[in-house]
C-alpha positions in Angstrom: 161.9 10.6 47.3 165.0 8.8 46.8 166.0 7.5 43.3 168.6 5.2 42.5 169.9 3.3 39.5 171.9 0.5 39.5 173.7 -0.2 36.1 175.1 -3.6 35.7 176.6 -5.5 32.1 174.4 -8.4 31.4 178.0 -10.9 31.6 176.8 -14.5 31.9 173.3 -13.6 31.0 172.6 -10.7 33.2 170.5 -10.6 36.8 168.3 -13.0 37.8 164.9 -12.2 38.9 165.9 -13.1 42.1 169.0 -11.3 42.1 167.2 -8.2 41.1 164.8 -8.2 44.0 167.9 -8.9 46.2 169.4 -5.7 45.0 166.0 -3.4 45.3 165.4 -4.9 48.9 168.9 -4.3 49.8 169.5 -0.8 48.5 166.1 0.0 50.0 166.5 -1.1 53.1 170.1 0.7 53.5 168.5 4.0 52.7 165.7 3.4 55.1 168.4 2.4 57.5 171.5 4.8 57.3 169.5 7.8 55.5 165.7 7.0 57.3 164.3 7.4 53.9 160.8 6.0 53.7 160.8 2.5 52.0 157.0 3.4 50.4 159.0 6.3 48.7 162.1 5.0 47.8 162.3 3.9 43.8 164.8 1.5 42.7 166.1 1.5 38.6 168.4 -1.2 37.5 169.5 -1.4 34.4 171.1 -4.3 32.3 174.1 -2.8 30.3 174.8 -5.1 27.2 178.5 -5.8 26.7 178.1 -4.1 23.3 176.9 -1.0 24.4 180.0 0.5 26.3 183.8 0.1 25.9 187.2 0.8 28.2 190.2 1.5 26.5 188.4 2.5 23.0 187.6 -1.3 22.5 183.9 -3.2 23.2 184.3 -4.8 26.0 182.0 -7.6 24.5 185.7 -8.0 21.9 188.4 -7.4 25.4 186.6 -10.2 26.9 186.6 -12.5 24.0 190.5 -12.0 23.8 191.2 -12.6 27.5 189.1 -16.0 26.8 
């Protein structure tokens, strides 16, 4: 059973709903296609990262991004 999970920072208000089911259709249907892993089988994770939650360069990105505003 393939798993994946797909992190992505919630900039601009994060994924939409339409965007998400893009993304699990997508990966899903690459795996079936390049891998011939059953699609019935295959589970698709994405996570929303808040731009609090992780840093680059020992700074929140949430505080880089306001100074490159």
């Amino acid at each position: 059973m393939p798993y994946v999970n797909i992190k992505v920072t919630k900039e601009h208000g994060g994924l939409t709903k339409e965007q998400k089911a893009d993304l699990i259709e997508g990966v899903t249907g690459l795996l079936e296609e390049k891998l011939q892993k059953n699609p019935a089988s295959t589970v698709v994770i994405i996570e929303e990262i808040d731009m609090d939650n992780y840093g680059l360069g020992a700074e929140q990105i949430s505080e880089k991004r306001k100074r490159q505003s």
